[in-house]
VEXDRENVEX-391484 format. One record per residue: residue in one letter; x, y, z of N, C-alpha, C in turn. Coordinates in steps of 0.02 Angstrom, whole numbers, padded with zeros to 5 digits, always signed. Layout:
N
AXYZXYZXYZ ...
end
This chain:
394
X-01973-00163-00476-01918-00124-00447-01867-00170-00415 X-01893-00225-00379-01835-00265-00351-01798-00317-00415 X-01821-00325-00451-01807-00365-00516-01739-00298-00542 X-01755-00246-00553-01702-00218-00561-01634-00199-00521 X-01679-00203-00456-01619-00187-00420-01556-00232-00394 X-01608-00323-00423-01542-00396-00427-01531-00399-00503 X-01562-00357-00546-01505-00371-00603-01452-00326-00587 X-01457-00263-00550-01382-00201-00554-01354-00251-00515 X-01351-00288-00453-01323-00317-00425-01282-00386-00432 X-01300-00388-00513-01263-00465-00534-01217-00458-00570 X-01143-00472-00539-01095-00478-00568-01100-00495-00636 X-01059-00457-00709-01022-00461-00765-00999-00520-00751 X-01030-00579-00797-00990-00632-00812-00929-00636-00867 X-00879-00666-00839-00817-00638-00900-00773-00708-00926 X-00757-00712-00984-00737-00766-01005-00657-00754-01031 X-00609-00764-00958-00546-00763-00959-00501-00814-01033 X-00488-00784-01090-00442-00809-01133-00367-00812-01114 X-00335-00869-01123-00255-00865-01115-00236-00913-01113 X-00166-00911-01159-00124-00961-01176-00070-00989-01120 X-00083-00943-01064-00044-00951-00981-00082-00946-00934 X-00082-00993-00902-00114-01027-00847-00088-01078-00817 X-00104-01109-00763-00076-01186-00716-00103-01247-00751 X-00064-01275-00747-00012-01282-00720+00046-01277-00738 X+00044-01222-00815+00095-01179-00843+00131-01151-00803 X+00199-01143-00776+00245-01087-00750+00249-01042-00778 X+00281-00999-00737+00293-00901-00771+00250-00861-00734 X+00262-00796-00750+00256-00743-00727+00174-00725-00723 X+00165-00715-00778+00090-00718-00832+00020-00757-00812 X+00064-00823-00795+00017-00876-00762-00007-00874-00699 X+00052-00852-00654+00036-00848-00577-00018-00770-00585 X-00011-00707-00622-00056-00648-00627-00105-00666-00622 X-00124-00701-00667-00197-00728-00710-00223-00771-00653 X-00176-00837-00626-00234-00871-00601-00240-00844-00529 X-00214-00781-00492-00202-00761-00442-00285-00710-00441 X-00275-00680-00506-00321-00636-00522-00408-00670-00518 X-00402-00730-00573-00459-00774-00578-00482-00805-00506 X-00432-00810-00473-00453-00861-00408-00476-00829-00337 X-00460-00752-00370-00503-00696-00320-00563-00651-00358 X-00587-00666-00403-00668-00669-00417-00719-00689-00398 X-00759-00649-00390-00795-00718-00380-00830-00783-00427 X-00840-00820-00392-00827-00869-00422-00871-00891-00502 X-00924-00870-00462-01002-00843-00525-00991-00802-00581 X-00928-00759-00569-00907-00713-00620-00841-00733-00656 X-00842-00782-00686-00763-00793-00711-00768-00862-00735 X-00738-00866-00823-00741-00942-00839-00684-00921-00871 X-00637-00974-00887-00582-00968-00915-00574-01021-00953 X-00534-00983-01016-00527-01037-01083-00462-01062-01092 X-00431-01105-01095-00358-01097-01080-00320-01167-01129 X-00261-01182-01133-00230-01260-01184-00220-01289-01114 X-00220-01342-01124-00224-01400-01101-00174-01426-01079 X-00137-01437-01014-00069-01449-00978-00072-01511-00933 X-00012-01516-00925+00022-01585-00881-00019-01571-00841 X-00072-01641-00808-00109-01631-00740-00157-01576-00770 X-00181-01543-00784-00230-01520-00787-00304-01515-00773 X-00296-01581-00776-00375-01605-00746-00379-01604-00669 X-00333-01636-00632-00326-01616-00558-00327-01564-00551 X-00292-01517-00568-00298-01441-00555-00373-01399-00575 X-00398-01411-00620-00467-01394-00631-00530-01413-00597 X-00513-01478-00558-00553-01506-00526-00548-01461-00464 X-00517-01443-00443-00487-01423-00366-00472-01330-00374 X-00516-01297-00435-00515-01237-00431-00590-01214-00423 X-00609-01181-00397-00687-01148-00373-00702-01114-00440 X-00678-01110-00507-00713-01072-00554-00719-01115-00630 X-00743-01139-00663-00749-01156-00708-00695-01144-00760 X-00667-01210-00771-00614-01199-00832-00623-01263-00898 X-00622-01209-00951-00628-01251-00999-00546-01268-01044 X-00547-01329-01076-00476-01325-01104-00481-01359-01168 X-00431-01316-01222-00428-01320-01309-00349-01327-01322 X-00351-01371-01376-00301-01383-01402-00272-01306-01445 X-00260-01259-01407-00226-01193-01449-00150-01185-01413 X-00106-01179-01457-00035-01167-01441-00028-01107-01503 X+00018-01072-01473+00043-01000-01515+00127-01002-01489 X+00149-01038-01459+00220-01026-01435+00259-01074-01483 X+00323-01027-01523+00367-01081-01573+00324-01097-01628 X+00270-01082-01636+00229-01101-01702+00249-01058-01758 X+00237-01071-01828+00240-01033-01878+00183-00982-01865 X+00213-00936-01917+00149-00890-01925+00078-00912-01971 X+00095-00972-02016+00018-01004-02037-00004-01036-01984 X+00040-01060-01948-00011-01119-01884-00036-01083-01854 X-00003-01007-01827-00034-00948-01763-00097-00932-01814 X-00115-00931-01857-00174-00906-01903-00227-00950-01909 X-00197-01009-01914-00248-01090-01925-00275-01095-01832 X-00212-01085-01756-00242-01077-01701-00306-01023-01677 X-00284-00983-01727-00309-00921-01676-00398-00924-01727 X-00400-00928-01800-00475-00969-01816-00518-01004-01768 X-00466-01058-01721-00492-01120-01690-00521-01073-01633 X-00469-01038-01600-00485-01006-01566-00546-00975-01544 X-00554-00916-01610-00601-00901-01603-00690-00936-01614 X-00659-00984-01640-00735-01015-01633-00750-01046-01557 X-00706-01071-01549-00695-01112-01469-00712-01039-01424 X-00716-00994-01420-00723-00933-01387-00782-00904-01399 X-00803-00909-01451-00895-00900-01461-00922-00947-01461 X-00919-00995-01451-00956-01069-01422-00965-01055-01350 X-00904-01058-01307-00914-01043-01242-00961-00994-01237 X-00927-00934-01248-00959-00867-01249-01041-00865-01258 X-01066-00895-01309-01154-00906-01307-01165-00964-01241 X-01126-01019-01250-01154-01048-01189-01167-01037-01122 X-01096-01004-01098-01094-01000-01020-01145-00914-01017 X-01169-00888-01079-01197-00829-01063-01136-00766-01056 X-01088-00770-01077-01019-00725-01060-01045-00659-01058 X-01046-00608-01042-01050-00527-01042-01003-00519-01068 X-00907-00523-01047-00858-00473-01070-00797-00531-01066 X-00771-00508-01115-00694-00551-01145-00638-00523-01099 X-00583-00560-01057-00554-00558-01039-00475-00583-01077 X-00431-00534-01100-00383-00574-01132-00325-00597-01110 X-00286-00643-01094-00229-00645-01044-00168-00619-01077 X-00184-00621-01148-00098-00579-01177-00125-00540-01249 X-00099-00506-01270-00132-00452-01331-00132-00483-01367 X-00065-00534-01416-00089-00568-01450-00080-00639-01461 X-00132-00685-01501-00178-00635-01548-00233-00629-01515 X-00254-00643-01456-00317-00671-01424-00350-00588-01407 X-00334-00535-01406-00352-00463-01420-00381-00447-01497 X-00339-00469-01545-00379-00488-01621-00444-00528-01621 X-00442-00592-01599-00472-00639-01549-00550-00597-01542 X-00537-00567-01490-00584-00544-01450-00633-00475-01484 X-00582-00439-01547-00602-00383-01570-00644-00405-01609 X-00632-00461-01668-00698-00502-01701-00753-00536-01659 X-00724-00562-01598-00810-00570-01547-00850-00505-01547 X-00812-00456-01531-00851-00394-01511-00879-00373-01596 X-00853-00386-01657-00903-00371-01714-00964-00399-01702 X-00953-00479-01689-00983-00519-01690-01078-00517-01654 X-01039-00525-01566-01077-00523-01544-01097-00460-01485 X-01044-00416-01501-01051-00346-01470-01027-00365-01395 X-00998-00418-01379-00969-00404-01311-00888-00358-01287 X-00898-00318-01219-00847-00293-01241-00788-00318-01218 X-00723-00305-01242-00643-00345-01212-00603-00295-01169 X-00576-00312-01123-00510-00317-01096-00473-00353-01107 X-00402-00313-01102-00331-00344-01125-00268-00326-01068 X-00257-00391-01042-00183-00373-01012-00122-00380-01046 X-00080-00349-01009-00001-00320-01039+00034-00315-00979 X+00104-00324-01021+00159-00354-00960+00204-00319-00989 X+00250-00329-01036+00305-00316-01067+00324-00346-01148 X+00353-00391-01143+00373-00434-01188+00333-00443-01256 X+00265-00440-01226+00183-00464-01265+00185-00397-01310 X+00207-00321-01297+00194-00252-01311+00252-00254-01354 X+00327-00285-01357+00390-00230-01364+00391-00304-01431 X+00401-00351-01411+00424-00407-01467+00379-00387-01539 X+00325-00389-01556+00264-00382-01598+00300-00336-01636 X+00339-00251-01607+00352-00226-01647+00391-00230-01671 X+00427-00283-01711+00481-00299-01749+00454-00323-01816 X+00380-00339-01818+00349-00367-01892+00300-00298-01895 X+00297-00273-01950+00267-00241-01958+00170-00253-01968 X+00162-00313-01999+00091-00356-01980+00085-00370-01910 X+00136-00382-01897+00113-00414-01813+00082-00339-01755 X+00132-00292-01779+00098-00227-01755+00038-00199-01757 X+00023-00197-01828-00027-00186-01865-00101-00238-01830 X-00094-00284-01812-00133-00318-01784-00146-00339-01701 X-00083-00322-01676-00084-00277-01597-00127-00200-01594 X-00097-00177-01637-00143-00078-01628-00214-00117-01639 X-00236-00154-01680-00299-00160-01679-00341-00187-01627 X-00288-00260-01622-00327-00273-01559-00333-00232-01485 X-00273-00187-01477-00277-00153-01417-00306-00086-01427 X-00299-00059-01480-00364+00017-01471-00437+00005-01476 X-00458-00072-01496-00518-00091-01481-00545-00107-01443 X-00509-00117-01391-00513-00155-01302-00543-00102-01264 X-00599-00121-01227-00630-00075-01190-00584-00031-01137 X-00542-00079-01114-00495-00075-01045-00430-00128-01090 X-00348-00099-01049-00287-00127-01069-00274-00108-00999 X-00249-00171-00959-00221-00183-00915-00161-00179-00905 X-00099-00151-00878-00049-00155-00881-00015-00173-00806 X+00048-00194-00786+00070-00191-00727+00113-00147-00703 X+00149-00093-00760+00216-00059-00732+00214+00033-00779 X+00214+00059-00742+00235+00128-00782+00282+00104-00845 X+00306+00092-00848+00378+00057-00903+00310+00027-00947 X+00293-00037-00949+00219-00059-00995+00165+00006-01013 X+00153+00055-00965+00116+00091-00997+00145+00143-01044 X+00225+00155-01033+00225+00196-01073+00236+00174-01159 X+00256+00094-01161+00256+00082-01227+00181+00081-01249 X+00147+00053-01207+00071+00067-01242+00049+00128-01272 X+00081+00181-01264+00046+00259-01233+00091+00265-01335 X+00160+00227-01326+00215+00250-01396+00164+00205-01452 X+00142+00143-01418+00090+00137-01496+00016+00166-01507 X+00001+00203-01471-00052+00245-01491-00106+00236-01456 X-00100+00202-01403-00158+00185-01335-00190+00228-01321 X-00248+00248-01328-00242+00317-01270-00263+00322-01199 X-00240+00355-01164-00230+00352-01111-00267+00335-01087 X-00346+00351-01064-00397+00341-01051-00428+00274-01040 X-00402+00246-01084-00407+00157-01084-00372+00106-01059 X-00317+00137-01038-00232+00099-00991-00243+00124-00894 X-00269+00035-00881-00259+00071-00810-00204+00024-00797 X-00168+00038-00729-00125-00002-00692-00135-00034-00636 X-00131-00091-00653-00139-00123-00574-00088-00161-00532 X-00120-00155-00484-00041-00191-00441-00046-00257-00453 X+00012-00280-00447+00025-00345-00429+00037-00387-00345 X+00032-00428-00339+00009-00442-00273+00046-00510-00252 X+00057-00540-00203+00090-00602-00176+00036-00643-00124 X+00039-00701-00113-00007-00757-00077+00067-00746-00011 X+00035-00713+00029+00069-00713+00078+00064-00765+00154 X+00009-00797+00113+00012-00865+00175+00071-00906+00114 X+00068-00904+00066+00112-00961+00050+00206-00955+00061 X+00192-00853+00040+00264-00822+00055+00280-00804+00113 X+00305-00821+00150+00308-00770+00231+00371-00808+00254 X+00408-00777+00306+00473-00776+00337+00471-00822+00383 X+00429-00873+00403+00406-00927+00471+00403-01018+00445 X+00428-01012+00356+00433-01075+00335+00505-01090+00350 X+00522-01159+00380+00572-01180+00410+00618-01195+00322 X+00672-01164+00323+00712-01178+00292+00783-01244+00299 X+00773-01275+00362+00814-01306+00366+00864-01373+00330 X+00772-01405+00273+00812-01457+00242+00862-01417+00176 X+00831-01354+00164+00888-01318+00095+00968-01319+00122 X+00957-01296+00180+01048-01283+00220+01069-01336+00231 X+01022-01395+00245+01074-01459+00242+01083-01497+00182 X+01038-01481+00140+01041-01508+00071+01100-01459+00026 X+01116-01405+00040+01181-01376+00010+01248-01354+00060 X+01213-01390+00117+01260-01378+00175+01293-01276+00176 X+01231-01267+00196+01248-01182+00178+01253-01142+00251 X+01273-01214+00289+01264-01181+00394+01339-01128+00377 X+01320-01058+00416+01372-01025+00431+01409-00991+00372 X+01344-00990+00296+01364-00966+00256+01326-00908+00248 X+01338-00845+00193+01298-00813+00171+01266-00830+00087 X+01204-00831+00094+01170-00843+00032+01135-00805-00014 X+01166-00802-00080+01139-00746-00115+01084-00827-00165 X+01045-00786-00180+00980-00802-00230+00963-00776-00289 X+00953-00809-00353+00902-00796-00389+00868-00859-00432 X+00788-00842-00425+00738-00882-00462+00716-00845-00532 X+00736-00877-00578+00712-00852-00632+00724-00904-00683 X+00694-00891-00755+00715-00917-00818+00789-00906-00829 X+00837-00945-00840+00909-00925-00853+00919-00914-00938 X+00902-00842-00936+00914-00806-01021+00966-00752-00978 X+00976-00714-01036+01031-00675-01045+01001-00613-00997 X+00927-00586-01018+00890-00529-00975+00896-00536-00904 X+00896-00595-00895+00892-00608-00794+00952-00583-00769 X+01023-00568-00794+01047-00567-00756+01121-00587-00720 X+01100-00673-00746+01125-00719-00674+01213-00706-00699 X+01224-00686-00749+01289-00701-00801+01345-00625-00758 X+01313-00581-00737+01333-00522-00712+01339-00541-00634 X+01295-00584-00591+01285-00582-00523+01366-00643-00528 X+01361-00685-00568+01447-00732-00576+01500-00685-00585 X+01499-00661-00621+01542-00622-00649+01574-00577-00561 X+01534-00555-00537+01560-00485-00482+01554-00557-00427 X+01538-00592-00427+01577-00667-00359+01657-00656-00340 X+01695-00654-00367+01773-00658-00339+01763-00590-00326 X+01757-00546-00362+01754-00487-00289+01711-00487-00239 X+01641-00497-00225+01606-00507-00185+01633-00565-00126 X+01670-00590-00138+01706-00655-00097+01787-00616-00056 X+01805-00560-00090+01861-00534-00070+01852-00489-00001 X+01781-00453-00012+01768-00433+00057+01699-00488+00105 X+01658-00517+00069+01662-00598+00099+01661-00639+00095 X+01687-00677+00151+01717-00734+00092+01678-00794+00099 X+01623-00803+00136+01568-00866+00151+01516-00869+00111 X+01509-00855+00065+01457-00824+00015+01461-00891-00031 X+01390-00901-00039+01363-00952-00095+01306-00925-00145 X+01295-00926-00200+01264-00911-00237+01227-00957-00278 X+01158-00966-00258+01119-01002-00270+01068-00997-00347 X+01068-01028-00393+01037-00999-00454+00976-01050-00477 X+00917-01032-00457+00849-01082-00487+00845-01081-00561 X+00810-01115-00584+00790-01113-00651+00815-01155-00723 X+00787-01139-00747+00821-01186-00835+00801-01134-00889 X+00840-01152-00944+00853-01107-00995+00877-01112-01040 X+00895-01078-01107+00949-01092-01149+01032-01045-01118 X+01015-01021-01095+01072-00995-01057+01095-01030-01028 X+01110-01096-00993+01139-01138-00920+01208-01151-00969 X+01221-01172-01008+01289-01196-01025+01335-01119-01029 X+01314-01077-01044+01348-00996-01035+01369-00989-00998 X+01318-01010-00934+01345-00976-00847+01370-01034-00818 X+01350-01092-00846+01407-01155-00819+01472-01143-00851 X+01479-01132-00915+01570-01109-00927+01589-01051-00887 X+01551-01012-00886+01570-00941-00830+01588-00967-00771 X+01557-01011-00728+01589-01028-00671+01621-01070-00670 X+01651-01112-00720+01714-01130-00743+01765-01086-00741 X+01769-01043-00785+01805-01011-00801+01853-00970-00749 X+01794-00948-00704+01810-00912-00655+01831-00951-00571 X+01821-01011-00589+01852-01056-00567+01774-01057-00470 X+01728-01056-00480+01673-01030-00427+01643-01112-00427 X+01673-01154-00441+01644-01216-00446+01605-01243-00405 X+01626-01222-00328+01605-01236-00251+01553-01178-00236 X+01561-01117-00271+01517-01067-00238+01451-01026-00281 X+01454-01071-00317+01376-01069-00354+01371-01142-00365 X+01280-01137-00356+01235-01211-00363+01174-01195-00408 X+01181-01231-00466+01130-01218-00515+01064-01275-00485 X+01019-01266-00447+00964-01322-00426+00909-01337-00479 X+00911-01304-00547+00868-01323-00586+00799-01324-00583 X+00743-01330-00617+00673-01312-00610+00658-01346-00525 X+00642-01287-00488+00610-01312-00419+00521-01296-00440 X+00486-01338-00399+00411-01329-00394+00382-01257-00378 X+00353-01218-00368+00312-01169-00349+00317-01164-00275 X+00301-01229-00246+00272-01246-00187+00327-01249-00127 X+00407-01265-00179+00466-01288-00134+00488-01203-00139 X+00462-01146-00164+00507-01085-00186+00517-01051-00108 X+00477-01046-00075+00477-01006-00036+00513-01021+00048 X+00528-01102+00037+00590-01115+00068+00652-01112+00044 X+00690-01077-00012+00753-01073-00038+00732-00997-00042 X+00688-00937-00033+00678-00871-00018+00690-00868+00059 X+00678-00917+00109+00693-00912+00172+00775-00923+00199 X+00801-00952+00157+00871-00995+00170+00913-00952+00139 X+00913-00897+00118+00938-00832+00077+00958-00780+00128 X+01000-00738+00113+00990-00666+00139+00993-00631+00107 X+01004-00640+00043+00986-00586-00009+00969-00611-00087 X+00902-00565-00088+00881-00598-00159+00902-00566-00215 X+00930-00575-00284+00956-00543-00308+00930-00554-00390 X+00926-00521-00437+00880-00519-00502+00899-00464-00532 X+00969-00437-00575+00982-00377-00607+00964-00413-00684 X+00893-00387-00679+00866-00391-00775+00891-00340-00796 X+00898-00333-00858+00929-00293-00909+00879-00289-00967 X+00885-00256-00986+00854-00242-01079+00879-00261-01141 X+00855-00289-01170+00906-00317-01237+00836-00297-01298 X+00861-00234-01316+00809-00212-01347+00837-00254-01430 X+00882-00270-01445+00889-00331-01511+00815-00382-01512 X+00842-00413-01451+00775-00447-01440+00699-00446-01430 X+00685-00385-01412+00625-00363-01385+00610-00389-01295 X+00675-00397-01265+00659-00421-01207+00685-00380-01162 X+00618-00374-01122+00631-00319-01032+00580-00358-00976 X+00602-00336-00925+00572-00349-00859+00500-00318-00862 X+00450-00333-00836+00379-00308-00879+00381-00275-00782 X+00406-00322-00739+00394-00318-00670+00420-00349-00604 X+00407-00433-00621+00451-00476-00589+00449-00474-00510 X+00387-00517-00503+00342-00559-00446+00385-00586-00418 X+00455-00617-00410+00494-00652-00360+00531-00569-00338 X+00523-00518-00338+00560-00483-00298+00507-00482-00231 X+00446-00461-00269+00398-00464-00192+00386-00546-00179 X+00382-00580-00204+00397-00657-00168+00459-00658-00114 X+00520-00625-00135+00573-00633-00074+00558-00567-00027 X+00533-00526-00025+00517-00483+00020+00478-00507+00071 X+00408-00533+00047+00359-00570+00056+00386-00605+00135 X+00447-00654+00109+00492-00690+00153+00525-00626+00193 X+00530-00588+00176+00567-00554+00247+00635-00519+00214 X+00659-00545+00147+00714-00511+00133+00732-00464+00086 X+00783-00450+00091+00796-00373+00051+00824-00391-00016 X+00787-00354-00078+00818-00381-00142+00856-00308-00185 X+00899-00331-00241+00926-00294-00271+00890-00320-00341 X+00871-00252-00382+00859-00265-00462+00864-00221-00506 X+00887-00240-00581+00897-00204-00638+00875-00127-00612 X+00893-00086-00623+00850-00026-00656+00846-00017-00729 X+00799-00063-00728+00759-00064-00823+00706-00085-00803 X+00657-00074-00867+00597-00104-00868+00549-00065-00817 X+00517-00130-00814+00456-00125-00757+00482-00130-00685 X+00552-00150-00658+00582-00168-00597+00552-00112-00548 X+00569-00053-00567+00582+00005-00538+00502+00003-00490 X+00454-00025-00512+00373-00041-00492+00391-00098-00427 X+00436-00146-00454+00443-00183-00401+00471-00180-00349 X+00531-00144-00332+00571-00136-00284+00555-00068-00272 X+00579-00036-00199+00573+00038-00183+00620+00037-00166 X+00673+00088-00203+00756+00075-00191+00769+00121-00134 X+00793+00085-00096+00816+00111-00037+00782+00078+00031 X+00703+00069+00017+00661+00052+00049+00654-00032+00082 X+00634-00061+00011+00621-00136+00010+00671-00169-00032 X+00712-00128-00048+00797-00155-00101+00830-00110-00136 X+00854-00132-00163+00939-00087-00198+00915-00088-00283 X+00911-00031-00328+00926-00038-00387+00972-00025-00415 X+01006-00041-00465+01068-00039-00488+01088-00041-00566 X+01113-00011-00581+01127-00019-00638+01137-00098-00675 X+01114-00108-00706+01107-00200-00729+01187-00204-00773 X+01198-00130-00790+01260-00157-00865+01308-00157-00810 X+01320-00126-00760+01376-00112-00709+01398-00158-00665 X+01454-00212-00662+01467-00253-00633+01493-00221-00549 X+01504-00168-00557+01524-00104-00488+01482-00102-00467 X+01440-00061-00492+01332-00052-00439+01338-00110-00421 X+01319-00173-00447+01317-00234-00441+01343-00275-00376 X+01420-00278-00390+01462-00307-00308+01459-00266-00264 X+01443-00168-00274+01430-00165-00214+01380-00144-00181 X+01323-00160-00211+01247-00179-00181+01251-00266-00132 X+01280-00299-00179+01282-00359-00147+01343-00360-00082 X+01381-00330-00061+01434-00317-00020+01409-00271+00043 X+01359-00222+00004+01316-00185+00057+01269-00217+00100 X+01243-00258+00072+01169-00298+00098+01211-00354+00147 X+01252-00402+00126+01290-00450+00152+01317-00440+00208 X+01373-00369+00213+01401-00352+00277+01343-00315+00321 X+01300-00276+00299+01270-00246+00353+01194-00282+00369 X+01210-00322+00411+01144-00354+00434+01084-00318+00450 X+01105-00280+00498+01037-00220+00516+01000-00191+00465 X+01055-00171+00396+01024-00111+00353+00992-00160+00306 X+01016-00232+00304+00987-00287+00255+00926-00314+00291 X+00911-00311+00335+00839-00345+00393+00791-00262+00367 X+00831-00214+00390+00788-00158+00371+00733-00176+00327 X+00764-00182+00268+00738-00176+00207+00700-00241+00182 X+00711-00289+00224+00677-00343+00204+00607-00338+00245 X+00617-00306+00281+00565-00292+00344+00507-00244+00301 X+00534-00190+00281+00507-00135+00239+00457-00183+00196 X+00518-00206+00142+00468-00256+00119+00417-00297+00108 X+00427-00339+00184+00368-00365+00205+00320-00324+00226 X+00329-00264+00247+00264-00233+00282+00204-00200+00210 X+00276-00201+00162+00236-00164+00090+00178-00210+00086 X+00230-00298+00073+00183-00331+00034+00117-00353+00077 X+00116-00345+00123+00053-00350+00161+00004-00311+00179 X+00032-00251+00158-00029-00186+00180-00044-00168+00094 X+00010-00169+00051-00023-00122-00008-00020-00168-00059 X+00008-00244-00074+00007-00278-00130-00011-00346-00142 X-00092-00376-00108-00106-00405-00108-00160-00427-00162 X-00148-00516-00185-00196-00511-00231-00290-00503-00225 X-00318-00487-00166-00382-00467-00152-00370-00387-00188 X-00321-00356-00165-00323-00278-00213-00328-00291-00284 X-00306-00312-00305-00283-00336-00382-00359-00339-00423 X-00382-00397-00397-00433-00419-00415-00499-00369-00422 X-00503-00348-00345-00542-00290-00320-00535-00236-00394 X-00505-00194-00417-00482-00173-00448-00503-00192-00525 X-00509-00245-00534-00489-00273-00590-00584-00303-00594 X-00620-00306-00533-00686-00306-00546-00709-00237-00560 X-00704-00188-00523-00722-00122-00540-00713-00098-00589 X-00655-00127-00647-00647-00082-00704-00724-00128-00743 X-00721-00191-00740-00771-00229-00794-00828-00216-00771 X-00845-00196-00706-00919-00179-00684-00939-00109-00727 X-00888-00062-00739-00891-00005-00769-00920-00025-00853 X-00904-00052-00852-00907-00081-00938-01012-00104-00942 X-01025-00103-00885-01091-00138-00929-01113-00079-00951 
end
C-alpha cells in the first residue's frame, strides 16, 4: 500500500522538445524556459539546438538539458524533413533513456508530428504549445496544414496563450476539450519599478524629457513605423518627447528613412539589440511603453500576446497596444493601458498625448498594472497549471 501511494506521488517525467530556448531570444524562449525553470526539477528534461554559450547556461540551470544539431528556421522543406528524422530519433533515444512519461512540444511544428510518431511508437502521450504565428503561417501550404491538424488533434493537451490563439485552433478543427489557456507570467524580481535607471538618461541625456518606448523585433507587425509617423503631432502638444526604439530587424532601414524623412533625427534613438538583463532599466527610464502590433494576414503574422507589455507594467508603467491578435489578453484597456486601433495614426497620437500629459491617469495605470502582474500573472501560476494538466494525463 505505501509502494502505491509513492508511485501516485511521483511526478510525470516530461521531455520538453523545442527549437526556442536560451540563450535564444524571443518571445517563445523566455515562455518555455520560464515554464521549465518552475518545475520541478525531477520532472523536466529538455531537448533543444545548440546556441552561443550554451554550455554556461546549461551548467547553471537546475534541470537537465540536452542539445542537437536540429535547425528548422530558413531551411528548405527537404532539410525540415532530413531535421525533423534526426529529430525524432534524438527524441526516442532520450525518451528511453531518461525514462520520459510525456512529450512536451515547444512549437506545433514539426516537433507535434515529432511527437505523434513517438506516441505510435512508444505510446507516450504529447502536449503542444501555441502562440500565434506557429498556428496562422502553416496555413498557407496546404501539406504543411495537413501535417499541423495531425500533429495537433493528436496531442493529448494544446496549450495556448490568448483567446485570439484559441480561436484559430478551434477554425482548424481542435476540439475544444483539448485547448487549455494559460497565463503568461513575468520574473518580477528581475522587472520591478526600484531598478535605478540613471545611466540610460545620461547615456541619451533624456533629464527633463518625456520618454516613449518600444522593445521589440523591428518588422512591419510591431508597429514602430506608425508610433514615427504620429511624432510631429505628438511633439505639437509635447514637445520634450523622445522616442526610444530597441531591437533589430529587416525593417531598420524603413524606419531610419522615416525619421529622415520626417526630419525626427534628434527625437528618436534606435539602441539596437540590448541584453535581457539591461531591459528593465530602459522600462524604468520610460513613461510610456508603447507596442501597436497589427495583423498582416498576407503574411501570416499577429501578436500571439506580447510579454514586454507586462514586462513594462511589471516596472510600474502604463502601456498602449494594437487591438489585434492576442494583445487584447495582454493589456486591460483602460486598466493597465490603452488599446487602439493599430491602422489609426489618430487612436494612436492620442493615446500617446493622453498618457504623456496626464501624469496621475498614466501612474494610475501603471500602478494597476503592477498590482495585476503580481497578484494574477506570475510564472509559479503558469507552471502550476501547466503541471496539473500533465499530471491529468497519466
Amino acid at each position: 500500500m505505501q509502494e502505491l501511494t509513492k508511485m501516485s506521488d511521483k511526478k510525470p517525467k516530461s521531455l520538453l522538445v523545442t527549437p526556442d530556448f536560451p540563450n535564444a531570444s524571443g518571445g517563445i524562449s523566455i515562455i518555455l524556459y520560464n515554464i521549465a525553470k518552475n518545475l520541478p526539477p525531477e520532472s523536466i528534461v529538455v531537448l533543444a539546438p545548440r546556441h552561443f554559450k550554451d554550455k554556461d547556461f546549461d551548467e547553471n540551470s537546475n534541470f537537465k538539458i540536452y542539445r542537437g544539431n536540429f535547425y528548422f528556421e530558413g531551411k528548405s522543406f527537404i532539410s525540415q524533413i532530413l531535421n525533423s528524422i534526426f529529430l525524432l530519433f534524438l527524441t526516442l533515444k532520450i525518451t528511453l533513456k531518461e525514462k520520459i512519461d510525456i512529450i512536451q512540444c515547444g512549437v506545433p511544428l514539426p516537433i507535434s508530428f515529432v511527437a505523434f510518431i513517438v506516441k505510435i511508437i512508444l505510446g507516450k502521450p504529447y502536449v503542444v504549445y501555441t502562440y500565434a504565428m506557429d498556428v496562422i503561417r502553416p496555413q498557407r501550404s496546404w501539406l504543411r496544414v495537413k501535417i499541423l491538424r495531425i500533429g495537433l488533434k493528436n496531442a493529448d493537451t494544446v496549450f495556448t496563450i490568448s483567446e485570439y490563439t484559441k480561436g484559430k485552433l478551434l477554425e482548424l478543427g481542435i476540439p475544444l476539450r483539448k485547448i487549455v489557456k494559460i497565463p503568461i507570467g513575468v520574473d518580477y524580481g528581475t522587472f520591478n519599478p526600484n531598478i535605478n535607471s540613471k545611466k540610460i538618461e545620461e547615456k541619451y541625456n533624456l533629464k527633463n524629457k518625456k520618454v516613449i518606448l518600444t522593445v521589440g523585433r523591428l518588422v512591419r507587425r510591431k508597429g514602430q513605423d506608425k508610433v514615427i509617423k504620429v511624432m510631429p503631432h505628438v511633439l505639437e502638444k509635447v514637445s520634450n518627447v523622445v522616442y526610444i526604439i530597441i531591437g533589430e530587424g529587416e525593417d531598420k532601414s524603413r524606419l531610419k528613412n522615416l525619421v529622415e524623412e520626417l526630419k525626427l533625427g534628434d527625437r528618436v534613438i534606435f539602441t539596437g539589440y540590448i541584453p535581457n538583463k539591461e531591459l528593465p532599466c530602459y522600462y524604468n527610464a520610460c513613461d510610456v511603453f508603447i507596442m501597436p502590433s497589427r495583423e498582416i494576414p498576407e503574411e501570416g503574422d499577429a501578436e500571439g500576446f506580447g510579454i514586454v507589455y507586462l514586462e513594462a507594467n511589471a516596472c510600474g508603467k502604463p502601456v498602449i497596444g494594437g487591438k489585434s491578435g492576442g494583445i487584447p489578453d495582454a493589456i486591460m484597456d483602460g486598466k493597465t493601458g490603452l488599446l487602439v486601433d493599430p491602422h489609426s495614426e489618430e487612436e494612436i497620437a492620442q493615446a500617446l498625448i493622453k498618457l504623456l500629459s496626464d501624469e496621475d491617469y498614466a501612474q494610475k495605470l501603471g500602478q494597476n498594472g503592477l498590482d495585476r502582474v503580481r497578484k494574477e500573472l506570475t510564472w509559479e501560476k503558469t507552471a502550476k497549471q501547466v503541471t496539473n494538466e500533465i499530471e491529468d494525463l497519466r
